[in-house]
C-alpha positions, -999 to +999 in steps of 0.1 A: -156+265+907-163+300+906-190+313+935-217+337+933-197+373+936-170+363+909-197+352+886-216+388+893-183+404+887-172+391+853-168+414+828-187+423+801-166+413+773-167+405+733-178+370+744-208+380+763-216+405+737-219+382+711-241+358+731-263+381+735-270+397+699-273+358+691-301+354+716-317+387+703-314+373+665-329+338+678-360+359+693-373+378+660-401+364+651-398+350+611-409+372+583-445+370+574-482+382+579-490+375+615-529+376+625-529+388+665-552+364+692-574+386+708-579+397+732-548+421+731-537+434+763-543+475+761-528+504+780-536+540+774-510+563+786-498+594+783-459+596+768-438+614+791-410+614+769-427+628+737-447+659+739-474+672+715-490+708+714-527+710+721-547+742+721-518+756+730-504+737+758-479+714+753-490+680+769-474+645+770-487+622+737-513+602+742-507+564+734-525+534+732-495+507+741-507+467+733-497+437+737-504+406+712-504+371+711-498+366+671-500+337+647-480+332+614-513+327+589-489+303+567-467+280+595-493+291+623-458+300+648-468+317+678-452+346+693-458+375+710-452+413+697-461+450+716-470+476+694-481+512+705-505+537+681-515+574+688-540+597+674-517+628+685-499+631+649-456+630+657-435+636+622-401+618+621-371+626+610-378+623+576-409+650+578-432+622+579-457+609+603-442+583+624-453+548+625-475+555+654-497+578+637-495+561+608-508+527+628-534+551+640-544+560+606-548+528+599-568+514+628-597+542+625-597+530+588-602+495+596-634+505+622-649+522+595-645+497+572-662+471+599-692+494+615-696+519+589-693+554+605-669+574+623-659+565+663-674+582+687-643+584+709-608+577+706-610+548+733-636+532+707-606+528+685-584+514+710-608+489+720-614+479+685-581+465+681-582+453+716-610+431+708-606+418+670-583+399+646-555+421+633-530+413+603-495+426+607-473+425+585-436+418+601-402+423+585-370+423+595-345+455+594-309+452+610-308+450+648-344+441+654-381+440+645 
């Protein structure tokens, strides 16, 4: 029976490799419309990986990073997604604005459609999602989420 150091040891090989795409498949949560089950964990922070120019100065972007309970609205599965958004506008590859500032979009769109007027502040946004029923819409592309 093999002991503690030569199980530590083994190497990574095609075996292991496969195992664990399978258990990274077996994790996606099924295709569908998902409603989140507030409240979502929330984490403003500021990205120290992508940087943004403001006034000027270039500064780390800030993000709003959550964390969801979710529901599937048909089968009512549970799982559990993270998703970040950010008002600091970031163009991908493509030219486009990437899915964070287009989830930002989105939320400020959503809290004028349920108060009626503009936010005050961007942490008003933030803690609108934080604190009420979101849909999201999940799909699956190759590799992942």
């Amino acid at each position: 029976m093999e002991g503690m150091d030569e199980l530590l040891n083994r190497s990574y090989d095609a075996e292991q490799a496969q195992a664990d795409k399978d258990t990274q498949t077996e994790l996606l949560l099924e295709v569908g419309t998902y409603r989140t089950l507030p409240a979502l964990t929330l984490t403003p922070r500021q990205s120290d990986r992508v940087k943004v120019m403001d006034k000027g100065v270039e500064r780390g972007r800030l993000e709003f990073r959550y964390f969801a309970q979710i529901q599937h609205e048909q089968t009512n599965a549970k799982g559990g997604i993270g998703f970040t958004i950010s008002p600091d506008k970031v163009m991908n590859k493509n030219g486009r604005p990437d899915s964070t500032s287009q989830k930002w979009t989105q939320a400020v769109s959503a809290f004028r459609a349920a108060f009626g007027r503009e936010p005050a502040t961007l942490m008003e946004v933030a803690e609108y999602l934080r604190d009420y029923p979101v849909r999201l819409r999940i799909t699956r592309l190759e590799g992942n989420e």
